[in-house]
C-alpha positions, 0 to 999 in steps of 0.5 A: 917662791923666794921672798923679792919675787913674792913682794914684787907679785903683792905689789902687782897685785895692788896696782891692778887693783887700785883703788876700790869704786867710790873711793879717792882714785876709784872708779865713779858710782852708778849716777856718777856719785862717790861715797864720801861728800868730800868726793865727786865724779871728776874727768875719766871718771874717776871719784877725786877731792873737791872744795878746795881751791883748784879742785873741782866744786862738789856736788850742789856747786859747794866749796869748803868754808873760805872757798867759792865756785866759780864759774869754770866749775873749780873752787877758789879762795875767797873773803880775803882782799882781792879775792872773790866774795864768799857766798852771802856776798861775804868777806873776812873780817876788815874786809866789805864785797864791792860792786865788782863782786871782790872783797876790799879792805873797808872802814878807813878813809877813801875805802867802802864802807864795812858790813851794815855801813860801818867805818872805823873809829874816826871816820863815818859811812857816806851816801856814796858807802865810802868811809870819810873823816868825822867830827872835826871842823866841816866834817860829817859829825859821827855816829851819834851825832858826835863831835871833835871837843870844841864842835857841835852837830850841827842841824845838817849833821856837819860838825861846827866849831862852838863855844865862842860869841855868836857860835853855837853852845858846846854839848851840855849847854856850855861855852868857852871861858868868858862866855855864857851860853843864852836860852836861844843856845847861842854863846855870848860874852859875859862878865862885864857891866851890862852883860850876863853873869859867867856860869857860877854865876861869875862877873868880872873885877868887883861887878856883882850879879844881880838876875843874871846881869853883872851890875853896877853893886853902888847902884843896886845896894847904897850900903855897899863899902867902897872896899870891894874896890880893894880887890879889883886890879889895879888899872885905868882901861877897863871899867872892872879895874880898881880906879874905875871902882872908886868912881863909881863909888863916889858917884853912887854913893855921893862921897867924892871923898873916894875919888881920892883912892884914884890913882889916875889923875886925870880921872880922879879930876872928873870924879871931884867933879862929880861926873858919871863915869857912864859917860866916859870910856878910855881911848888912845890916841897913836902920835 
């Protein structure tokens, strides 16, 4: 037989054969089952791939990993966003399952919130399961009761601006500079006559602690050299300024003497006269 002639009866041959029972293309077993797990008994009979999308579900309703029977009985995709949740009502990583069954880029703000109520750095879980802004100004305070720098959680778990008088003490009890957090964990000022000392403890000009409160060092020590007043800055306004030292040097100490290191005239007048500088405060008057 010449050898064209053989091949096109091999190949004949084959094709009225086809493909073995059981097999891909095959003829369906007895139960209409197929050999391999990635096979099941489609139309006509016959054994076809399953599991992935558009393919028909394999036995038990089961897809391939990434893949979800659905309702008409073929695989989709699933897990990526605008696809169907996954089994377990699972979704790909930066993913979350809503209620409408579909997987949703989740974790920033205005989206739902990750797996187990889990947001992005920045943002926290509300009770609605939406990822909102944290820690800053009125905002929720995040996970862990945290806050922006300059913010504290406060007791109905909203971030508050602290550090400032009358705010809230910053986290570990500290405050803006120039005031001093109190035993009731409010800020106060501080530093000046009368109040309590800054942390260090610090007072302002040539004040001096003493249990905690800036004083007066002329009133609490009668040795104390009217030096110390060298040091303060010169001015006329506030009581820690350098004219102010001197008068109430001279006046604790009993030595008008001082009162001519005043540099403000009107001031070393009444300190010559032995008044209490208690009893005066500067004002201006606009002309």
């Amino acid at each position: 037989m010449p050898k064209n002639l053989l091949f096109i009866f091999i190949v004949l041959v084959l094709v009225s054969c086809g493909s073995a029972p059981g097999s891909e293309g095959g003829d369906c077993l007895e139960g209409s089952v197929c050999e391999h797990d990635y096979l099941v008994c489609g139309a006509g009979g016959k054994c076809v791939i399953c599991g992935f999308e558009g393919d028909p579900c394999c036995d038990d309703g089961t897809c391939r990993e990434n893949h979800v029977c659905g309702s008409d009985g073929i695989c989709a995709p699933c897990g990526w966003e605008g696809t169907l949740c996954c089994d377990g009502e699972n979704c790909m990583e930066g993913n979350a399952c809503g209620e409408d069954g579909m997987c949703h880029i989740c974790g920033y703000s205005g989206t739902i919130c990750c797996q187990d109520g889990i947001c992005r750095s920045g943002y926290v879980c509300s009770s609605e399961n939406e990822c909102v802004f944290c820690g800053g100004m009125d905002d929720p305070c995040c996970d862990g009761e945290v806050c922006k720098d300059g913010h504290i959680c406060n007791t109905e778990n909203f971030c508050e601006i602290c550090g400032y008088a009358d705010d809230l003490c910053c986290p570990g009890e500290t405050c803006r500079e120039g005031y001093v957090c109190t035993l009731s964990g409010i800020c106060d000022t501080c530093g000046e006559l009368g109040q309590l000392a800054c942390d260090g403890p610090i007072c302002k000009g040539w004040y001096t602690p003493y249990e905690g409160i800036c004083t007066n060092p002329f009133e609490v020590d009668g040795s104390i050299s009217p030096g110390i007043c060298e040091h303060a800055e010169p001015g006329e306004i506030e009581r820690y300024d350098q004219d102010w030292c001197y008068w109430y040097a001279a006046y604790w100490k009993g030595q008008p003497s001082i009162c001519s290191n005043i540099g403000w005239e009107k001031m070393q007048a009444l300190c010559e006269d032995g008044e209490n500088p208690d009893d005066f405060e500067v004002t201006w008057i606009v002309q």
